[in-house]
N, C-alpha and C positions, 0 to 999 in steps of 0.2 A: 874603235870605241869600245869602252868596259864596260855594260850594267850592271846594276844588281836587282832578281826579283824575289819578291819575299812572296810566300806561299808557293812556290814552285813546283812542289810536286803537286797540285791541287787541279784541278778543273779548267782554270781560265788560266792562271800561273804555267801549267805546262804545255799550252798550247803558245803561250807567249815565248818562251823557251826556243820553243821549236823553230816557230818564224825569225826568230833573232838567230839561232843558227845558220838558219837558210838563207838567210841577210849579212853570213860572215863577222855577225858582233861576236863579241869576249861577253859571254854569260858566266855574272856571279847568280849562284839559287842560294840562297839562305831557308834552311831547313830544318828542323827539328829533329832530336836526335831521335824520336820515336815514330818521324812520319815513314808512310809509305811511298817509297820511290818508285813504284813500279811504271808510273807514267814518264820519269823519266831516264828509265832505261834506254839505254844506246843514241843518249843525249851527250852532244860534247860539251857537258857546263862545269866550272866548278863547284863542288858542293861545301857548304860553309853550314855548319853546326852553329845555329843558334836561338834565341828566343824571343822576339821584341818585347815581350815585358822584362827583359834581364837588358836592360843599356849595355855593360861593356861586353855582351858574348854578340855585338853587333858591328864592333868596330872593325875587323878585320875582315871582315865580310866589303868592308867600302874601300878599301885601299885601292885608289886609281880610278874608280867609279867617278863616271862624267853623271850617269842620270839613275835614278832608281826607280822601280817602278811597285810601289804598296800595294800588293794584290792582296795579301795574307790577310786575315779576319775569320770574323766567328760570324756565318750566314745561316740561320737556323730562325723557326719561328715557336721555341719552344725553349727553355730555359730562365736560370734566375738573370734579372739583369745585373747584377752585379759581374759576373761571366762577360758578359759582352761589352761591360763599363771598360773591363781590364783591357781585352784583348782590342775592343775596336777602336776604342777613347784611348785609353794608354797608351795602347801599345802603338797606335798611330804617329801619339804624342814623343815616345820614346824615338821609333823610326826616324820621325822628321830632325827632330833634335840632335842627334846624332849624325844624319848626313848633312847638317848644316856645319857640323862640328869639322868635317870630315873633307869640305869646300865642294859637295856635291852638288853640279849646277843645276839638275832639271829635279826637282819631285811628281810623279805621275800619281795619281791618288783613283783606286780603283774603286768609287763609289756605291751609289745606288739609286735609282728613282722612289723607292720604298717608300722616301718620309715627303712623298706629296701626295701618297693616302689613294683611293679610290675612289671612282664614282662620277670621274670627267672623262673630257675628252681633248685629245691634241692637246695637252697642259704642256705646257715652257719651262724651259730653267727659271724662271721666273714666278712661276706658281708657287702658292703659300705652298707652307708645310703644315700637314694635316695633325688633328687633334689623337693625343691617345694612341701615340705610336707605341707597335713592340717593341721590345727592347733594341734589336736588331736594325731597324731601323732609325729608332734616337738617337744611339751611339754611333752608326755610320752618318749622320745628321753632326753630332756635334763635333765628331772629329773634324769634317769639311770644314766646318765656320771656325775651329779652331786654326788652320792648318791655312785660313785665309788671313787671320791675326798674325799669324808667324810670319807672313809673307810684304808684309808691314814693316820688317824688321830684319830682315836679312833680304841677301842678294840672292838666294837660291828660289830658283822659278819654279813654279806652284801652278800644277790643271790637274782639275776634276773630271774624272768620266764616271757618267753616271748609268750603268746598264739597266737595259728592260728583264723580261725573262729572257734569261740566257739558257741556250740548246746545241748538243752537239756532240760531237766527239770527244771521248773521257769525261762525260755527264754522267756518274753514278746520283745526283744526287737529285736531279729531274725528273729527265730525259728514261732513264733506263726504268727507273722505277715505273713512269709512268706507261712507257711501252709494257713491260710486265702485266701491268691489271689491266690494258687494253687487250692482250694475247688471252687473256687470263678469264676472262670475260667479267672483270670485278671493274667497270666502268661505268660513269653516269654523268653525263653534263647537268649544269645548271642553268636551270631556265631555258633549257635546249640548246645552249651553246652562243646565246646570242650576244651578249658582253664583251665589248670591245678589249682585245689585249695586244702586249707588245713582245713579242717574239725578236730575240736578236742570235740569228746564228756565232757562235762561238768564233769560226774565221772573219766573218765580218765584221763582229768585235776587234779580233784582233790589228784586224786594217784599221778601225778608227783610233784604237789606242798606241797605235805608231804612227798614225796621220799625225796626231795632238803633240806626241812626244816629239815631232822634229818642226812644230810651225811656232816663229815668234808668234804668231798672231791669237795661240792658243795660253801665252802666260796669262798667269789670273784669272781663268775662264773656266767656265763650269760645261760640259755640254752632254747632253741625252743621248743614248747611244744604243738607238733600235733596229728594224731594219725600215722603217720609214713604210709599214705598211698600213691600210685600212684593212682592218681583219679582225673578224669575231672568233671564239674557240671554234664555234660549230668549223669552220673553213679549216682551221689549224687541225683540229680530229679528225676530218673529213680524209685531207691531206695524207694523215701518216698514217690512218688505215688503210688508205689506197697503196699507199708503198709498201704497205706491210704486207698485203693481199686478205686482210680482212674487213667484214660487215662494220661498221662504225654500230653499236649497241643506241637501241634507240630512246632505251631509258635518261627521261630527265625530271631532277630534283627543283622543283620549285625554291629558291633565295629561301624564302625566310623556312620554311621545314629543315632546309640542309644548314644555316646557320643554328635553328636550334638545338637541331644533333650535333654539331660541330663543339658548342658551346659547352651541354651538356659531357662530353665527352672528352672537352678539357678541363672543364672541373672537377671533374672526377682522376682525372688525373692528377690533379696539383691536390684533392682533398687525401685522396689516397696515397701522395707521396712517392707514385711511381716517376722512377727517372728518366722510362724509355720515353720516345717523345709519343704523342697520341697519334691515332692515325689521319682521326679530321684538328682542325683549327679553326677557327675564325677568320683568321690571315690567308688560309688557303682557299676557304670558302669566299672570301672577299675576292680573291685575286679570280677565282673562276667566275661569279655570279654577279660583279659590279665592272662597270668601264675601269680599265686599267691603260690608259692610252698615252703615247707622248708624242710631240713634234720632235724630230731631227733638223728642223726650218734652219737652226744657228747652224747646223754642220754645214747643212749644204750650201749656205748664204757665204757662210767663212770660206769655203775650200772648196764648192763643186762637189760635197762627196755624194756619192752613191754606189748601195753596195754589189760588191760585185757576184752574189752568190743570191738567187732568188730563191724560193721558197720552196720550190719542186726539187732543186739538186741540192738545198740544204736537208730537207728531210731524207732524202736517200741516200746521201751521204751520211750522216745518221743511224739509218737503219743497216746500211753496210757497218758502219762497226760494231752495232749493235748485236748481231749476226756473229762477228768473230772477238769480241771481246774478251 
């Protein structure tokens, strides 16, 4: 069997990679002719020069490709939306388009739980979508419901996965960061850590989004894709200081003071016109300071899943690359 994954050199994309090799698939990576490949060095994939907002630098990319798998996106909590209109709407739009064109039978759509907002608990696939999303989140929002219209309409089969926070190996954009100002001593929970969140190991990801990719039972289905824990930050810090061999900092910012410096200091950023992204957000402070929780109930109901990497060997596995990265 041939895939193709789009953002491949990226986070969740090269760890996808990796497991398809190890699994003997023919990996296509569709690639940017500016990204960096360094995560997939001494990968057996072929590497395909292209762009999803450019339709024909996508075609050759799918020749013989049975499934693809849509990882590529713009995942950021900082920018214009127009940005994220292109890259997550379009260019979604573009994607799918084109492997219809192309007789691709499976589309895997690598989601988000983002646009069901915070502030619950155990929320479903089935939970509204929250008011006032970032950009980031509307556009991976409308790409899914667009991409469920398309599926209306051609023969090519359509599942959404939708990840929690994602952690792990080749995480620059967490994971690593956040070990830094933990070592660093520039830490501080909110509300002491008590806010429910969903932590989804990066392998364990990758086991549900190959569970989905090969079960009829997953066409047309959306499903949450955590590690199916009850778990507050406090326990998730606790956790990877202990692996780290540090004190967990015992400073904690009360919700609404850390929201108003958040705020504060994104306004100033968008009045001042700087481009870097800010340090706080609103989005970051929500995701620390409010329930961020989801049920995996349809996985395990559909398929028996359960992950196979608990929380203690995914953080030190973690903290082992973290170490030699």
């Amino acid at each position: 069997m041939k895939v193709l994954i789009t953002g491949a050199n990226g986070f969740i994309g090269s760890n996808l990679c990796k497991r398809m090799i190890d699994q003997g698939i023919e990996v296509n990576a569709l690639v940017r002719k500016t990204s960096d490949l360094t995560f997939l060095q001494g990968l057996d994939v072929q590497l395909y020069y292209g762009d999803i907002n450019q339709p024909k630098t996508l075609t050759p990319a799918l020749e013989g490709v049975e499934k693809v798998f849509h990882v590529a996106g713009l995942a950021a909590d900082w920018g214009p939306y127009s940005l994220f209109e292109q890259v997550n709407f379009r260019g979604t739009q573009n994607m799918a388009n084109t492997a219809v064109k192309e007789g691709v039978k499976r589309f895997i759509y690598i989601s988000t739980v983002a646009f069901h907002g915070f502030g619950k608990q155990n929320m479903t696939e089935e939970s509204p979508v929250a008011k006032n999303l970032i950009p980031y989140a509307k556009t991976k929002y409308l790409a899914e419901q667009w991409l469920w219209e398309l599926s209306k309409t051609t023969d090519m089969e359509i599942t959404a996965v939708r990840p929690g926070n994602v952690f792990g190996i080749n995480d620059h954009t967490f994971i690593s960061k956040y070990i830094d100002a933990l070592l660093q001593g520039k830490f501080a929970e909110i509300n002491h850590g008590r806010s429910k969140t969903c932590p989804v190991y990066v392998e364990n990801l990758i086991d549900i989004i190959m569970l989905v990719s090969s079960e009829k039972k997953a066409v047309g289905e959306a499903y949450f894709a955590t590690d199916g824990l009850d778990i507050d930050w406090h326990k998730f810090n606790s956790t990877l200081a202990g692996h780290l061999g540090v004190k967990l900092p015992k400073t904690s910012i009360p919700y609404p003071f850390a929201m108003a410096i958040a705020k504060g200091y994104y306004g100033l950023h968008r009045l001042s016109g700087i481009k870097s992204e800010p340090f706080l957000t609103p989005y970051r402070i929500n995701n620390g300071g409010k329930d961020y929780h989801f049920s995996i109930q349809k996985l395990r109901s559909h398929f028996g899943y359960k992950p196979k990497i608990d929380l203690e060997e995914a953080i030190q596995r973690t903290v082992d690359w973290y170490r030699i990265r």
